[in-house]
C-alpha positions as a LaTeX table, in Angstrom:
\begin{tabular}{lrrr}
\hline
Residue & $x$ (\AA) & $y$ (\AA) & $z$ (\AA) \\
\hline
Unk1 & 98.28 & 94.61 & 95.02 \\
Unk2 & 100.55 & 91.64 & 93.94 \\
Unk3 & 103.25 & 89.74 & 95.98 \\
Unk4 & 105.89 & 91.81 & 94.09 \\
Unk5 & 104.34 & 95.05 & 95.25 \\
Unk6 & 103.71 & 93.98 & 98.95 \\
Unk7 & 107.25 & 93.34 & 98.62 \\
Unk8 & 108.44 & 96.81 & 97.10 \\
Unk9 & 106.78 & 98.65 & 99.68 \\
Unk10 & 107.85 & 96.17 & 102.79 \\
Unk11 & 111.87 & 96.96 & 101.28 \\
Unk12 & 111.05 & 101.01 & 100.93 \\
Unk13 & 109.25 & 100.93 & 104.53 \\
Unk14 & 112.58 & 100.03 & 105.43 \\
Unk15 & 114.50 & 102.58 & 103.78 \\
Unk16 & 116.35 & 99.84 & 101.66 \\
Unk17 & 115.56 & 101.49 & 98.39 \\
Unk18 & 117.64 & 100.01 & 96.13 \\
Unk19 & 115.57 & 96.56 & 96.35 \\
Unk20 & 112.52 & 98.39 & 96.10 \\
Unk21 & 113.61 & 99.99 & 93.09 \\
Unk22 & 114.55 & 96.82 & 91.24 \\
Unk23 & 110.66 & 95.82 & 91.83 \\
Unk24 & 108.98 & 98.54 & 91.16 \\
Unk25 & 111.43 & 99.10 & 87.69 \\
Unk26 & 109.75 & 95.43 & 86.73 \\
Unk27 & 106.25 & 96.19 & 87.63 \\
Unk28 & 106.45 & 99.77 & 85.73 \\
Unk29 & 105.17 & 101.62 & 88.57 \\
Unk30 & 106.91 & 104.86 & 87.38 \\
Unk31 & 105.77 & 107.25 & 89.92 \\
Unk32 & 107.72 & 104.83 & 93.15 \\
Unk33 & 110.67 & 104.18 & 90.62 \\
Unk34 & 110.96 & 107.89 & 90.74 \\
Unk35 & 110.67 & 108.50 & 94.06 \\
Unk36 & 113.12 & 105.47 & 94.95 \\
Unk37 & 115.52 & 106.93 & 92.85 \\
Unk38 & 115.46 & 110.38 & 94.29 \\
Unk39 & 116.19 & 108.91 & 98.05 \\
Unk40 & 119.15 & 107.38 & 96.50 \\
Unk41 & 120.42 & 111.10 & 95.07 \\
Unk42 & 119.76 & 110.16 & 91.61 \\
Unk43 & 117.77 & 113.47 & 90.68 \\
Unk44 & 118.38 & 113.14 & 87.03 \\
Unk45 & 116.34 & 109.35 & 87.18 \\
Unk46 & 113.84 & 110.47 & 89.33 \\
Unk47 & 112.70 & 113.45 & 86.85 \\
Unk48 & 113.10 & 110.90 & 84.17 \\
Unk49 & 110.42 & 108.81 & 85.43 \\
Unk50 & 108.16 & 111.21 & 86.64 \\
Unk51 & 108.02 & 112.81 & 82.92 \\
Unk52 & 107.03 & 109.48 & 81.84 \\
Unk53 & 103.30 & 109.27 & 83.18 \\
Unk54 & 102.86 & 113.07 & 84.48 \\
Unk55 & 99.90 & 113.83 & 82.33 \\
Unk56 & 98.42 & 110.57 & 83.73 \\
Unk57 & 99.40 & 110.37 & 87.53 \\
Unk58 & 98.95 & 113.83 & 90.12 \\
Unk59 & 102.28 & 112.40 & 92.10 \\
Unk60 & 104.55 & 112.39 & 89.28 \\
Unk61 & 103.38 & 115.48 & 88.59 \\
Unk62 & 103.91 & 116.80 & 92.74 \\
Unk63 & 107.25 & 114.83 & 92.10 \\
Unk64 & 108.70 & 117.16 & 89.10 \\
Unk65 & 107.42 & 120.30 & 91.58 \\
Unk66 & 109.31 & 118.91 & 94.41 \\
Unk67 & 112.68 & 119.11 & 92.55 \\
Unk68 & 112.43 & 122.43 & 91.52 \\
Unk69 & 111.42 & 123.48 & 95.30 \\
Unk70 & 114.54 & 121.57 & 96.36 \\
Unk71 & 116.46 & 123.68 & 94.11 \\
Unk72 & 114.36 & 126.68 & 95.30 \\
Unk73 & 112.99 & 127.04 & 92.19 \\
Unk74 & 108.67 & 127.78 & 92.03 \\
Unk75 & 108.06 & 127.30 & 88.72 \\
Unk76 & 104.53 & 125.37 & 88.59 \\
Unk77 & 102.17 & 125.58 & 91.36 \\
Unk78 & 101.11 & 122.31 & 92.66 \\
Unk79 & 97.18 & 121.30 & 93.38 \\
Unk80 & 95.23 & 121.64 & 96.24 \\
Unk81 & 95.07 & 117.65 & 96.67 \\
Unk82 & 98.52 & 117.30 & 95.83 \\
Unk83 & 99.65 & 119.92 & 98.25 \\
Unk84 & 97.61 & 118.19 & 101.01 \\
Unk85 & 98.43 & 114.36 & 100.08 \\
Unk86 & 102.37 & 114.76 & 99.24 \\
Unk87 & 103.78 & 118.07 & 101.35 \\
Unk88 & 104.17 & 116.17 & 104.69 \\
Unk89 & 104.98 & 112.65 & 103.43 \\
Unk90 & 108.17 & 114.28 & 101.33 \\
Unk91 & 109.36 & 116.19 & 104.33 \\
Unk92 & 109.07 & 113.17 & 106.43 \\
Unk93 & 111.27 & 111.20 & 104.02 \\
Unk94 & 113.73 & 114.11 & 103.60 \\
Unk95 & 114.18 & 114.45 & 107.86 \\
Unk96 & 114.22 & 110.81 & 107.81 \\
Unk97 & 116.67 & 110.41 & 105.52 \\
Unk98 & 118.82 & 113.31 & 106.89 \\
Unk99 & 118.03 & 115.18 & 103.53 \\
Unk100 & 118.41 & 118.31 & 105.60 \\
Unk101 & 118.70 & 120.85 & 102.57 \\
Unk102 & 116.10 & 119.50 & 100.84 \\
Unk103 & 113.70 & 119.33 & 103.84 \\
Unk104 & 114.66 & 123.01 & 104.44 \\
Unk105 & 114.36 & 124.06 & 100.85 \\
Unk106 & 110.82 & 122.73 & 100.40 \\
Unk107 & 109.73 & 124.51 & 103.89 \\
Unk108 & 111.02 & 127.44 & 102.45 \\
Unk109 & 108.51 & 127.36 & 99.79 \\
Unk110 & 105.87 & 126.95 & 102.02 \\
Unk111 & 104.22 & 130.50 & 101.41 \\
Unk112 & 104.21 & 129.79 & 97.63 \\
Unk113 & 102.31 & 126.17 & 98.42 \\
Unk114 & 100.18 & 127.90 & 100.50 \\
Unk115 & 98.58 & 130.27 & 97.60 \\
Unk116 & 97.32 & 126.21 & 96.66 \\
Unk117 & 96.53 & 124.74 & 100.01 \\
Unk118 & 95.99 & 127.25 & 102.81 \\
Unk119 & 96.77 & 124.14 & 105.77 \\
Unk120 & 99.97 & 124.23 & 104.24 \\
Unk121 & 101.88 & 125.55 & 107.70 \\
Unk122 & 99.99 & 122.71 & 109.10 \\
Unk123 & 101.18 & 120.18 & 107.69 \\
Unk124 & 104.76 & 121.62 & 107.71 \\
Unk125 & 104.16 & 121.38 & 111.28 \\
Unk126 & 103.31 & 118.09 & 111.60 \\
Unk127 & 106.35 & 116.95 & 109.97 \\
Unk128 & 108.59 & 119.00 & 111.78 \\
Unk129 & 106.82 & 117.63 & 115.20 \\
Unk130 & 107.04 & 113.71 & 114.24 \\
Unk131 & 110.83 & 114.23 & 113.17 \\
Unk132 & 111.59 & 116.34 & 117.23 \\
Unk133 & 111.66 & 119.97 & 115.64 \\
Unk134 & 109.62 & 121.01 & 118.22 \\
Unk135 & 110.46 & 124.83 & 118.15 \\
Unk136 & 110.31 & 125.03 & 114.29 \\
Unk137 & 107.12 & 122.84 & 115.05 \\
Unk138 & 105.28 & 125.45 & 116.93 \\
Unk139 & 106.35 & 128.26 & 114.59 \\
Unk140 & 104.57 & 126.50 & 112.03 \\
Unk141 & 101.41 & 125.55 & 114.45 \\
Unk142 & 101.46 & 129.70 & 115.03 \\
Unk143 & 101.89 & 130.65 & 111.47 \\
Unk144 & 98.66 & 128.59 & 111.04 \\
Unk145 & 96.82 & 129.57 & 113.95 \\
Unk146 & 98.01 & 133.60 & 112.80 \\
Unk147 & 95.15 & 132.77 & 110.35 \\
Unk148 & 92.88 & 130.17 & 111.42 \\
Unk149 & 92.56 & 130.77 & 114.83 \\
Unk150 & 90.13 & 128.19 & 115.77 \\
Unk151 & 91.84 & 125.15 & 113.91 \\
Unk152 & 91.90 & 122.53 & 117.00 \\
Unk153 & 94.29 & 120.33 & 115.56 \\
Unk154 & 96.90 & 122.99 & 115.01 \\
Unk155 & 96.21 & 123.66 & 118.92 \\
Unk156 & 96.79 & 120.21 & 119.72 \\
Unk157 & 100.39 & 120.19 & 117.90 \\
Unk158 & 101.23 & 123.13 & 119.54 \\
Unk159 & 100.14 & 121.77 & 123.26 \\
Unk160 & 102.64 & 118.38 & 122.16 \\
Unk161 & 105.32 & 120.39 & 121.35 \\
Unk162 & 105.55 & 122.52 & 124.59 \\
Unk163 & 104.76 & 119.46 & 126.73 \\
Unk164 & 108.02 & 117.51 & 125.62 \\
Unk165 & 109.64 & 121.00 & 125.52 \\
Unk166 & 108.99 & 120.85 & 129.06 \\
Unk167 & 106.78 & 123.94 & 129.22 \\
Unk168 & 103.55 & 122.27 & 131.07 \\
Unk169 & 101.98 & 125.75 & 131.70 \\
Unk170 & 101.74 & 126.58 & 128.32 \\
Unk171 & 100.68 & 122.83 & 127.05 \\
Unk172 & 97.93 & 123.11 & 129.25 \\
Unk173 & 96.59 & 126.41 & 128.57 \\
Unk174 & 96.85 & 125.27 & 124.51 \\
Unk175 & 95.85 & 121.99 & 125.02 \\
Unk176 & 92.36 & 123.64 & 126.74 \\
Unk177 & 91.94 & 126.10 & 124.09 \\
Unk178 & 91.76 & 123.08 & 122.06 \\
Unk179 & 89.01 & 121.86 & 124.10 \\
Unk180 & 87.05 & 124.88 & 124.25 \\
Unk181 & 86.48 & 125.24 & 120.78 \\
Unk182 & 85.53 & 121.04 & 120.45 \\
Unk183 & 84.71 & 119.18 & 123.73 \\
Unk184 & 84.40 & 116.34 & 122.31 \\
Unk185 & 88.18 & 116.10 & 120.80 \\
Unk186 & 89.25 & 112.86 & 121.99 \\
Unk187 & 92.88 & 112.80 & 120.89 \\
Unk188 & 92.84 & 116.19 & 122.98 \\
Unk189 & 90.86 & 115.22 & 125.88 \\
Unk190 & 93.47 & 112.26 & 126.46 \\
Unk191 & 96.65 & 114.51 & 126.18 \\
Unk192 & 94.66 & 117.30 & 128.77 \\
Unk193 & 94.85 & 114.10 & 131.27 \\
Unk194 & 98.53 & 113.53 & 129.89 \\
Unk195 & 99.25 & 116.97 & 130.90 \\
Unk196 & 97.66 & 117.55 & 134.54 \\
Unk197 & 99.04 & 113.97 & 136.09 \\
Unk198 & 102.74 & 115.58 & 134.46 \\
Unk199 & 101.97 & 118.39 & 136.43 \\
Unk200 & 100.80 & 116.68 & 139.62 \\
Unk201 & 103.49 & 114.24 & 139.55 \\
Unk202 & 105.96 & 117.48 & 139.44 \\
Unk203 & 104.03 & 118.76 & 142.50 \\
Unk204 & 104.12 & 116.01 & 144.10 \\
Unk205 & 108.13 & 115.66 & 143.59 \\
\hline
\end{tabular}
């Protein structure tokens, strides 16, 4: 990666797009030109680039899927890969960015992505619980766990979300299913502790 890169994605970390555009437009990176121009609401510049190099690069080609599931539209189904490296990344820029509709249009797909990746709801969930979604958060942890029942990670999601919800009864109980299927979880084993001192301290109180 070259200074001018570094530099692209230091101005698009901070959401100030329209620099990063101007750099990645000089370096020909066509796939970040795209998606710089769709956070700015330029749909008909982001499609542009993305038809540019889509027989070359899988993200353009998630890219051109993306705006027809923000128009509700399931035209082409995206790839497993692409489904797993791109679903949660978009929907974290579109809640960041307060794209509501668009966040909520590309959820909506979500059982049409699934026929590609089946930890689709999972990764809808994640999103939804990094952004503070927390009910729509564990709908999506159930809708996965409707199906893979012993997926620990959903489990853990679903134990996060209830603990800031303030239900500590049922973030323990999940959080020790999650435990009970892999001991050795650490991520999980440090939020069980999280949990019981919560509850203690509102004993003790």
């Amino acid at each position: 990666m070259n200074q001018t890169d570094a530099l692209a994605k230091e101005y698009f970390y901070k959401k100030e797009y329209k620099k990063a555009l101007e750099i990645f437009i000089k370096n020909d990176n066509k796939y970040a030109t795209g998606l710089c121009y769709l956070l700015l609401d330029d749909i008909k510049n982001a499609k542009k680039y993305w038809q540019l190099n889509k027989k070359q690069n899988p993200a353009s080609q998630w890219g051109l899927c993306v705006l027809d599931f923000i128009n509700l539209k399931t035209k082409k189904q995206p790839k497993f890969f692409q489904t797993r490296a791109f679903l949660e990344i978009y929907l974290n820029l579109f809640l960041e960015n307060k794209k509501i509709e668009w966040a909520e249009n590309l959820i909506s797909c979500c059982d049409f992505l699934y026929a590609s990746n089946p930890e689709t709801y999972k990764f809808i969930a994640r999103a939804l619980f990094s952004n503070g979604y927390f009910d729509l958060a564990i709908t999506f942890c159930k809708k996965t766990l409707d199906l893979f029942y012993s997926d620990p990670e959903a489990f853990l999601i679903l134990s996060q979300c209830q603990f800031l919800k303030g239900d500590l009864g049922e973030a323990l109980d999940s959080i020790n299913r999650t435990l009970a299927m892999v001991d050795d979880y650490y991520p999980a084993i440090l939020f069980q502790k999280i949990i019981r001192e919560e509850i203690e301290n509102k004993r003790k109180n």
